[in-house]
N, CA, C and O atoms as a MOPAC input file, in Angstrom:
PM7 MOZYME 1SCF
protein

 N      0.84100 1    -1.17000 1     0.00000 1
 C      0.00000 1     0.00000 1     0.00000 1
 C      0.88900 1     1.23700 1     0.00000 1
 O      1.61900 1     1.36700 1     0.98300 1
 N      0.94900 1     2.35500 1    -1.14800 1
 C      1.81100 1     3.04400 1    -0.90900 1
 C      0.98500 1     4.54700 1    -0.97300 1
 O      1.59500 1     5.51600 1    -1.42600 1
 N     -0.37700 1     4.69400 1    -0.51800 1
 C     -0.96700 1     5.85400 1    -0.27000 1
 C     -0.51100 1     7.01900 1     0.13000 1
 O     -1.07500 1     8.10800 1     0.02500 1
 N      1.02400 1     6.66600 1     0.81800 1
 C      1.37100 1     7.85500 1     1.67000 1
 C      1.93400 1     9.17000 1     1.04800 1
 O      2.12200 1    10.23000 1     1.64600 1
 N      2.14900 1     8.92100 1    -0.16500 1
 C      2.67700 1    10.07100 1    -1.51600 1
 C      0.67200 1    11.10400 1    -0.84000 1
 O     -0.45000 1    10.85100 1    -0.40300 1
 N      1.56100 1    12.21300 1    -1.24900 1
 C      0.51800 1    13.33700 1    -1.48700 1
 C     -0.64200 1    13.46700 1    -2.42000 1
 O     -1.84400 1    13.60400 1    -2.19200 1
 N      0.25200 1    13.36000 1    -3.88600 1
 C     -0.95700 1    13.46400 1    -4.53200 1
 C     -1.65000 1    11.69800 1    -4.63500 1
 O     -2.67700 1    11.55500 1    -5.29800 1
 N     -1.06600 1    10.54900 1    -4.00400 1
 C     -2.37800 1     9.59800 1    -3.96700 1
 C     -3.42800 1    10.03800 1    -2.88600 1
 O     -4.61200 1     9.70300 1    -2.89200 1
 N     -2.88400 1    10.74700 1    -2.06200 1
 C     -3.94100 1    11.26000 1    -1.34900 1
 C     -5.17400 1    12.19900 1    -1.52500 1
 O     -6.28700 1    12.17800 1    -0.99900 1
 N     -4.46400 1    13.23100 1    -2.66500 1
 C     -5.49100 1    14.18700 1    -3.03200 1
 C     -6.26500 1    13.44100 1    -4.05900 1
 O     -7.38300 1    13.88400 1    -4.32100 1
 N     -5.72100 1    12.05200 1    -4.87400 1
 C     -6.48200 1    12.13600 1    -6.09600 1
 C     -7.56500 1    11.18000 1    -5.00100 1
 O     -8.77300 1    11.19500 1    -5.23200 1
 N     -7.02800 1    10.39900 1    -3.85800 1
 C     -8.49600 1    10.07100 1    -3.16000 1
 C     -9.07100 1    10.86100 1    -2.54900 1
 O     -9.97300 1    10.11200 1    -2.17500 1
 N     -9.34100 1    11.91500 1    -2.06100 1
 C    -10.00000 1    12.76700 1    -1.64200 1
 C    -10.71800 1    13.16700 1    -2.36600 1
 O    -11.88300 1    13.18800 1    -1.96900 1
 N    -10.37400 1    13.82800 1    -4.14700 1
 C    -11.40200 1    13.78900 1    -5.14000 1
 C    -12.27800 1    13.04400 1    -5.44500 1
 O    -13.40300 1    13.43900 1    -5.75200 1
 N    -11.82700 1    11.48500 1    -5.41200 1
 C    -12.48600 1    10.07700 1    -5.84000 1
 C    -13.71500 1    10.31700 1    -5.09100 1
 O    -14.89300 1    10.47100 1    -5.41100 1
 N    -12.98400 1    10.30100 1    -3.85200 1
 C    -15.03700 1    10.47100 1    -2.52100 1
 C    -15.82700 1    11.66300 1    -2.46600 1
 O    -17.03300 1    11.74700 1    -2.23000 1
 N    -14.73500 1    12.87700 1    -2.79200 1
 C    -15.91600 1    13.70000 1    -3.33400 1
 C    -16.67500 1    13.66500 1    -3.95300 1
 O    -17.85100 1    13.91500 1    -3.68800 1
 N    -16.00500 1    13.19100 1    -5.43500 1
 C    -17.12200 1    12.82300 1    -6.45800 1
 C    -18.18800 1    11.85000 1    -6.25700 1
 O    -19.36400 1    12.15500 1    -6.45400 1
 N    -17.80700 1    10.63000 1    -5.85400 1
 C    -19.12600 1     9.58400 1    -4.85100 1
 C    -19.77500 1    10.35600 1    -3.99000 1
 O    -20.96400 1    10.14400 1    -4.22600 1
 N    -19.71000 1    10.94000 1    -3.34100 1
 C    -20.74500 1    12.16700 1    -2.15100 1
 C    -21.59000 1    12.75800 1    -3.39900 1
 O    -22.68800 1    12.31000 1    -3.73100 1
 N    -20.94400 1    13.79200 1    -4.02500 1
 C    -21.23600 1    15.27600 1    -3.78900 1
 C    -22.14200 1    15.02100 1    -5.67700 1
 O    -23.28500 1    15.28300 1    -6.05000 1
 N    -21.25000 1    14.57200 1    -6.22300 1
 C    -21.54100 1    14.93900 1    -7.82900 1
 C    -22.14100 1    13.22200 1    -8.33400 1
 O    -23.19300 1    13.11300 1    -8.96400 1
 N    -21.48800 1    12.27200 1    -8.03400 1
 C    -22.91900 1    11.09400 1    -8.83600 1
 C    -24.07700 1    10.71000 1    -8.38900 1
 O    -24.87400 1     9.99900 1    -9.00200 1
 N    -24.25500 1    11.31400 1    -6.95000 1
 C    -25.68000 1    11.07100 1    -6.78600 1
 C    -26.74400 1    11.57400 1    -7.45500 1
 O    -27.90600 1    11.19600 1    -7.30700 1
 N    -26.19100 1    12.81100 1    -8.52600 1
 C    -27.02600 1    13.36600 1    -9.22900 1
 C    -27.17500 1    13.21600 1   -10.68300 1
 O    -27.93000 1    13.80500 1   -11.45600 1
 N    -26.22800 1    12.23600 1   -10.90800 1
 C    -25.81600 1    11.89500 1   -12.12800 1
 C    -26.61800 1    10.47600 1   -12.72500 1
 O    -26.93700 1    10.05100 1   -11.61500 1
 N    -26.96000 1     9.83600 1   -13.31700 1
 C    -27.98800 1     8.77100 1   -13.60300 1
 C    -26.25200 1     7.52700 1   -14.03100 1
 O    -25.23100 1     7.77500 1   -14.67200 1
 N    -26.65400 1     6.43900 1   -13.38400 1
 C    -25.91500 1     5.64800 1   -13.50500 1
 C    -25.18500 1     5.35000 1   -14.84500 1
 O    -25.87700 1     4.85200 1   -15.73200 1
 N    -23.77100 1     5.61200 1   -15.12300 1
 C    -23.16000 1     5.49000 1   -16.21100 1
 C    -22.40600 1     4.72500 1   -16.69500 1
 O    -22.15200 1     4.58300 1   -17.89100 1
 N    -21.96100 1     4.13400 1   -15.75000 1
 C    -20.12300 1     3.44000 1   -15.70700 1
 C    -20.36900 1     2.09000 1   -16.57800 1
 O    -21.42000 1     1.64500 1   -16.11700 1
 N    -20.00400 1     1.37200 1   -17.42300 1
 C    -19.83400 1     0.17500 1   -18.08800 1
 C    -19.48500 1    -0.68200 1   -17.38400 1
 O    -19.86700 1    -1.84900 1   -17.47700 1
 N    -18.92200 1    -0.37100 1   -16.79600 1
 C    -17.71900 1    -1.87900 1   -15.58900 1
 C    -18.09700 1    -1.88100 1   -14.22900 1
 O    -18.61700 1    -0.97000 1   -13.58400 1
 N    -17.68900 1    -3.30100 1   -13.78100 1
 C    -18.32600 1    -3.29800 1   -12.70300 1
 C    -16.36200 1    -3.89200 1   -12.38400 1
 O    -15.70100 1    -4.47000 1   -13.24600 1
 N    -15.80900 1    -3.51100 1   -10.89000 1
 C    -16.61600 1    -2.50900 1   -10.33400 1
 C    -16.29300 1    -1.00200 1   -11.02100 1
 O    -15.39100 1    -0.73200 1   -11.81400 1
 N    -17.22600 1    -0.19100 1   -10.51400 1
 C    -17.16900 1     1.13700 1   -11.21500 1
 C    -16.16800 1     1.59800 1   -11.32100 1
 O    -15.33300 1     1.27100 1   -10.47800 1
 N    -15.77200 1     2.56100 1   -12.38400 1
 C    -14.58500 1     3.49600 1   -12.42300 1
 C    -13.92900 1     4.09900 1   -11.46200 1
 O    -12.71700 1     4.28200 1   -11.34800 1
 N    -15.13800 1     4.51600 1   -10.51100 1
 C    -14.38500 1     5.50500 1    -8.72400 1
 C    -14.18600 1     4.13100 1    -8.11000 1
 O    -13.10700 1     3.94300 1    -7.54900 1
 N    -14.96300 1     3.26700 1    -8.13200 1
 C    -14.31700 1     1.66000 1    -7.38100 1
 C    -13.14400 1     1.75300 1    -7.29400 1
 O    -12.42400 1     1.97700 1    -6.32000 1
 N    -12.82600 1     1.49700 1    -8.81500 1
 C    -11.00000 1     0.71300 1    -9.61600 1
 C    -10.41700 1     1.65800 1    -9.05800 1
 O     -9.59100 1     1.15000 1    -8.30000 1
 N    -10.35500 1     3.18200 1    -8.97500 1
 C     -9.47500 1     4.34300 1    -9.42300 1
 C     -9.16800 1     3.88800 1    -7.54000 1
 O     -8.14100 1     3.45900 1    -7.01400 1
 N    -10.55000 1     4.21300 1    -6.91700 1
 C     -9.80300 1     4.52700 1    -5.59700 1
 C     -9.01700 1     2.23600 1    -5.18900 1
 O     -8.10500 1     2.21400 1    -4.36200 1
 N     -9.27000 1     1.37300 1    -5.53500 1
 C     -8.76700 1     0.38500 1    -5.43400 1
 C     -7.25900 1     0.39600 1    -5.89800 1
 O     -6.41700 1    -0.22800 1    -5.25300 1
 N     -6.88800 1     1.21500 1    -7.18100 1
 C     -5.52500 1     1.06800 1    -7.84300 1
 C     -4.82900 1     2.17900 1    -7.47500 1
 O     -3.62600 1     2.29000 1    -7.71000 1
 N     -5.66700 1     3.26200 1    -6.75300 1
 C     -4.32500 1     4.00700 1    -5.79300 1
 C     -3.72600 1     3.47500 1    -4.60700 1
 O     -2.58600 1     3.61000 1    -4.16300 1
 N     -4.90900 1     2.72100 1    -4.09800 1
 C     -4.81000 1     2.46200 1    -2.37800 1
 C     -3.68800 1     1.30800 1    -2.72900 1
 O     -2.87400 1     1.07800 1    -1.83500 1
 N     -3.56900 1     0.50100 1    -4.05700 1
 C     -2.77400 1    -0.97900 1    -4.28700 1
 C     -1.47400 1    -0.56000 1    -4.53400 1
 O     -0.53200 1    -0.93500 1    -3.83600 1
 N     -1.32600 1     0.38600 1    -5.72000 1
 C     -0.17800 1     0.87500 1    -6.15400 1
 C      0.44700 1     2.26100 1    -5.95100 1
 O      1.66900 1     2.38400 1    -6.04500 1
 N     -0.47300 1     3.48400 1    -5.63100 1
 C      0.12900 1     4.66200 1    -5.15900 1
 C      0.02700 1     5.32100 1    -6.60600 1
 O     -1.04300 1     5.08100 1    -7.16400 1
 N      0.85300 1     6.04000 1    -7.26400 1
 C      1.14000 1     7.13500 1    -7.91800 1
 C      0.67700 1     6.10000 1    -8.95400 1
 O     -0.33200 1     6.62500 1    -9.42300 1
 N      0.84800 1     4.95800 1    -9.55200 1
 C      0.68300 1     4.11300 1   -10.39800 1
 C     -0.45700 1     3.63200 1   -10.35000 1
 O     -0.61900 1     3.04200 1   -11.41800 1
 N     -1.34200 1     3.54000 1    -9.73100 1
 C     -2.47300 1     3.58300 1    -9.42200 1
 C     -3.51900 1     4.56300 1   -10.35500 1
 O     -4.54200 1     4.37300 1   -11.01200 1
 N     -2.69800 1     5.65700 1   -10.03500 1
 C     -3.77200 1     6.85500 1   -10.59500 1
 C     -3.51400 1     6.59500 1   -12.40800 1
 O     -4.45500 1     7.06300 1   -13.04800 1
 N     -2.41400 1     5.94000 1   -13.29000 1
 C     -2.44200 1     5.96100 1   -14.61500 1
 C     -3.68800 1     4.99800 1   -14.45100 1
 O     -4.79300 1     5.53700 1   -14.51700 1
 N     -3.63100 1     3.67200 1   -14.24900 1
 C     -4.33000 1     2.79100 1   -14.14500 1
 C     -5.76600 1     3.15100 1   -14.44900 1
 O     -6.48600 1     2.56400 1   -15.25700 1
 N     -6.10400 1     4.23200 1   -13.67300 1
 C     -7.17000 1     4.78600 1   -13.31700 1
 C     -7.86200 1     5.66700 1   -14.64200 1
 O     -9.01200 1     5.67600 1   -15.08000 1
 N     -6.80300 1     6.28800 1   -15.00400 1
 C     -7.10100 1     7.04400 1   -16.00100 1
 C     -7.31500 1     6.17100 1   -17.28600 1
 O     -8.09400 1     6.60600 1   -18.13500 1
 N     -6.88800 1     5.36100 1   -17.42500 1
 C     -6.70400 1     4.69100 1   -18.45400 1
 C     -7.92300 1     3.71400 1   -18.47300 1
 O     -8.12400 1     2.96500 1   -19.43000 1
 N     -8.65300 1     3.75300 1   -17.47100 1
 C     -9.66100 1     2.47800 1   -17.16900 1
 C    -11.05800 1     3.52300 1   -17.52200 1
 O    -12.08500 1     3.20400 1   -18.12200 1
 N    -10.73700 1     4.68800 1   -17.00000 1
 C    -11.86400 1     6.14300 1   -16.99100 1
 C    -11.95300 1     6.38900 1   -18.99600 1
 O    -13.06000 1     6.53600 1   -19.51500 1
 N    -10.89000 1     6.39100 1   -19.70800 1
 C    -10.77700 1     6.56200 1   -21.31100 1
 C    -11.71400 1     5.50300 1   -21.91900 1
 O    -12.49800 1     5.75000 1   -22.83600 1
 N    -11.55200 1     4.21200 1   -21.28500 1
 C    -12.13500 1     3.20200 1   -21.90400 1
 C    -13.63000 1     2.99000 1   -21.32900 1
 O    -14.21200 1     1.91500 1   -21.47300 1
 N    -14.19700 1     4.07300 1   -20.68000 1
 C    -15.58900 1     3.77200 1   -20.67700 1
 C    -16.36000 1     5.20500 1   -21.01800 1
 O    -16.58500 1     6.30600 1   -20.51500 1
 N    -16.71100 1     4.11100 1   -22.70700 1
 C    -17.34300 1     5.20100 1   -23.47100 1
 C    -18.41300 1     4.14100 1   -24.10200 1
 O    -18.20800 1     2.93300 1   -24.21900 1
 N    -19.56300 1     4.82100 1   -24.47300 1
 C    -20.74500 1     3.89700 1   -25.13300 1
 C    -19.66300 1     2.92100 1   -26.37400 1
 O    -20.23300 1     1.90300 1   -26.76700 1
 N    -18.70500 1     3.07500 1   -26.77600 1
 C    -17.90200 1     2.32800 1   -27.78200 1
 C    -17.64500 1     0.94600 1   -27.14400 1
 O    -17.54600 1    -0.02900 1   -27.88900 1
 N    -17.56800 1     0.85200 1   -26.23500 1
 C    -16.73000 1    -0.13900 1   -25.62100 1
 C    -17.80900 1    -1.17200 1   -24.88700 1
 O    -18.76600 1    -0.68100 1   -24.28800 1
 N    -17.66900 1    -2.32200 1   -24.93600 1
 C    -18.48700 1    -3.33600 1   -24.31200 1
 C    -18.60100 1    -2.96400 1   -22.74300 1
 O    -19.63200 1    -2.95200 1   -22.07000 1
 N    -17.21100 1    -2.64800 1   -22.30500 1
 C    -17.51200 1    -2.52600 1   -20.30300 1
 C    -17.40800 1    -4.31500 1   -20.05800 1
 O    -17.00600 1    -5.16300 1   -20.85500 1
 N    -17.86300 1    -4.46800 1   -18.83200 1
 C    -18.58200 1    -5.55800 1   -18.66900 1
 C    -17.43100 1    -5.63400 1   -16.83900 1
 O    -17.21900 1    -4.71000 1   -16.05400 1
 N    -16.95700 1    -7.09700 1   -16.76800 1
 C    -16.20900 1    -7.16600 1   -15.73400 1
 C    -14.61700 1    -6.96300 1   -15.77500 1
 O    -13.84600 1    -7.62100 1   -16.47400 1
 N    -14.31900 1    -6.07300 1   -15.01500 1
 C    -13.13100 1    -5.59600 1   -15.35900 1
 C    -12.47300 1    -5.68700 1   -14.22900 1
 O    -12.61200 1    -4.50300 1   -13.92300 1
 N    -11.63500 1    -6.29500 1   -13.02300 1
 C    -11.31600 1    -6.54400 1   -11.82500 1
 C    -10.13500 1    -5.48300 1   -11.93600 1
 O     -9.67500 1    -5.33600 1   -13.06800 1
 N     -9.66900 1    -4.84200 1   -11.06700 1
 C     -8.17000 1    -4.78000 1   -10.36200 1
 C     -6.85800 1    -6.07300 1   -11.01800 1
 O     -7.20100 1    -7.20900 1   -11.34400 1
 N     -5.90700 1    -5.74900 1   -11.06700 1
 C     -5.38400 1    -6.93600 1   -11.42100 1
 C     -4.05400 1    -6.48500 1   -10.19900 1
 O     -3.11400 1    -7.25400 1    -9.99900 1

């Protein structure tokens, strides 16, 4: 677990903001289970700074183009 870097901290602090504050108002979107804020905050808390590409890269690939479906952490 290498959370203790700064910005893995801020990019989780965003992650739960956004779960609070901004998708409760948003109509369910995400393709993958588990969801995009799932993975993102799962692959910072696993890997730290490496975490957050992961994240981004998992956030690009969910677009109506793309099947989605089950997509785990690896």
């Amino acid at each position: 677990m290498e959370t203790n870097s700064l910005i893995s901290r801020v990019f989780l602090i965003l992650i739960r903001f956004y779960r609070r504050f901004i998708s409760p108002f948003m109509p369910p979107a995400c393709r993958f289970y588990p969801t995009c804020s799932e993975y993102a905050e799962q692959a910072i808390k696993k890997y730290g700074a490496k975490g957050i590409f992961l994240a981004i890269r998992r956030i690009l690939k969910c677009h109506p183009f793309h099947p989605g479906g089950y997509d785990p952490l690896r």
